[in-house]
C-alpha positions as CSV (number, residue, x, y, z in Angstrom):
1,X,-80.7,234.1,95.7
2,X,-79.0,237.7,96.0
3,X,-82.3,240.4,94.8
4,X,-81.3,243.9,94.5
5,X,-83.5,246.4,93.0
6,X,-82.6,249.2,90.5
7,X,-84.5,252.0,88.7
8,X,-81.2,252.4,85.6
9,X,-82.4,251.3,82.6
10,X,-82.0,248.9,80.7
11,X,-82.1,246.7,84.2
12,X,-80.0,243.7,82.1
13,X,-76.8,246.5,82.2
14,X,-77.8,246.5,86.1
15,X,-77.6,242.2,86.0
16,X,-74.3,242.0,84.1
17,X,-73.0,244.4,86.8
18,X,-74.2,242.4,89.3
19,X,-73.3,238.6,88.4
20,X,-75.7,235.6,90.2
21,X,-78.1,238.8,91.2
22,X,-81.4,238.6,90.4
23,X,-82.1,242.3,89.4
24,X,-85.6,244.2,89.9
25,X,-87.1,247.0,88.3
26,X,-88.4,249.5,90.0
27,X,-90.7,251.1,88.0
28,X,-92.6,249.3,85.2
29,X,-93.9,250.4,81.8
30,X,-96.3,249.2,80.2
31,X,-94.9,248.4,76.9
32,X,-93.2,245.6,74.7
33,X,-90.4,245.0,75.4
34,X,-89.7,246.5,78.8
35,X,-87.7,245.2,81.4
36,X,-88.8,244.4,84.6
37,X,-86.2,241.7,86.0
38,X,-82.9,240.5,84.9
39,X,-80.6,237.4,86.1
40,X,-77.5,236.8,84.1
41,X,-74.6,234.6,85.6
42,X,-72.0,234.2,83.0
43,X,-69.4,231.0,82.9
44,X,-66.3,230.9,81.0
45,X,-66.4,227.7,78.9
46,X,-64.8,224.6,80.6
47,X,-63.4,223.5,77.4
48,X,-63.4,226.1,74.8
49,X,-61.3,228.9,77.2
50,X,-62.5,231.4,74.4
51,X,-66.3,231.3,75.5
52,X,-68.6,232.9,77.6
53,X,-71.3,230.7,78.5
54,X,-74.1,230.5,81.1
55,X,-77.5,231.9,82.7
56,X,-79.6,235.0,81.5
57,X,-83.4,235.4,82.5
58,X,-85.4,237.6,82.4
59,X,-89.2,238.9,82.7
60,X,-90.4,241.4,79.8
61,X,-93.1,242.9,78.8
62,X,-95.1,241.5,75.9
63,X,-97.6,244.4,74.3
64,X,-97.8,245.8,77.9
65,X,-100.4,243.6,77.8
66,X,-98.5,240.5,79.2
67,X,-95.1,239.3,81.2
68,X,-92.7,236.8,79.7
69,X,-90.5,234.6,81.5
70,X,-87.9,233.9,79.6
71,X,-84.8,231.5,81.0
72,X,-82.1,230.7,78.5
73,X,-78.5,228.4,79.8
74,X,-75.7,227.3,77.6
75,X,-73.9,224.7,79.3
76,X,-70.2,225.7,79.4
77,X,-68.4,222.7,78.5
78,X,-67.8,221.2,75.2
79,X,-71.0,220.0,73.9
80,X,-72.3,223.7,75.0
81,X,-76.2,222.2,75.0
82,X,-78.4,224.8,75.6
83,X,-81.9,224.4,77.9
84,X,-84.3,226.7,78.8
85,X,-88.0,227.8,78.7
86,X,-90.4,230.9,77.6
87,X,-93.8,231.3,79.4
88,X,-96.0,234.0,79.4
89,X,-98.1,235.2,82.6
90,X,-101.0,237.9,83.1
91,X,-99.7,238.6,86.4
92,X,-96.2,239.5,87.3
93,X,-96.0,238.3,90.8
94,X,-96.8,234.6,88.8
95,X,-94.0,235.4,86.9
96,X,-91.2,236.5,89.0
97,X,-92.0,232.9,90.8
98,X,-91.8,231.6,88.5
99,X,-88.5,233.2,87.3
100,X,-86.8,232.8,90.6
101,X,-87.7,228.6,90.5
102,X,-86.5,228.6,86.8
103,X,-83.3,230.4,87.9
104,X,-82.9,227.8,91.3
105,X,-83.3,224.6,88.6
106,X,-80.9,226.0,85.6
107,X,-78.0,227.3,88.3
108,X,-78.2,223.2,89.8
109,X,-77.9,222.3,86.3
110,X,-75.0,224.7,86.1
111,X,-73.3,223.7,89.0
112,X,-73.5,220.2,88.3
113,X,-72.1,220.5,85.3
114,X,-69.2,222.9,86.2
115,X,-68.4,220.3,89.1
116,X,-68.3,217.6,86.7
117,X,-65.9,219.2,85.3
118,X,-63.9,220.4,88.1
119,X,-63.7,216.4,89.2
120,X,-62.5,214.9,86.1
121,X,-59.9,217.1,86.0
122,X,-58.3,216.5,89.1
């Protein structure tokens, strides 16, 4: 997975700049809301050509008390089922591992899904 850091704010601007990038911020706040890494990898829908569909995660901060992983994918095709998962961590290292795994699961997910596709449509 492609990491790059920034220190622009809001880091997600910094993501949708950088598509399949896993995007760090450099300097942390502590406060809700906030930041600290962003993944987005957008997919135009198989089906519904009108559509944007795909990855976004991210970590933020909760209270500045707490980190929250949050991993959200809407499968592009025409059921558009959406997965994902929201955990919160005390330490951020803990949670940017376990934002990059969620990211390394969903994008398979993607892929497989996208390749599907592509196959029954040849």
């Amino acid at each position: 997975m492609r990491i790059i850091k920034t220190c622009n704010y809001p880091t997600r601007y910094e993501a949708f700049k950088n598509q399949q990038t896993l995007v760090l911020q450099t300097i942390h706040k502590l406060e809700g809301g906030y930041e600290y890494a962003v993944y987005s990898h957008r997919v135009k829908n198989l089906y519904w050509p009108g559509l944007i569909d795909g990855l976004y995660a991210s970590i933020e901060s909760s209270q500045g008390k707490w980190y929250i992983v949050e991993i959200s994918l809407t499968l592009p095709n025409r059921e558009r089922k959406q997965l994902g998962f929201v955990k919160t961590f005390a330490d951020y290292q803990e949670a940017l591992e376990a934002l990059k795994k969620g990211i390394e699961k969903y994008e398979e997910i993607l892929r497989e899904v996208v390749n599907e596709s592509n196959s029954t449509n040849s």
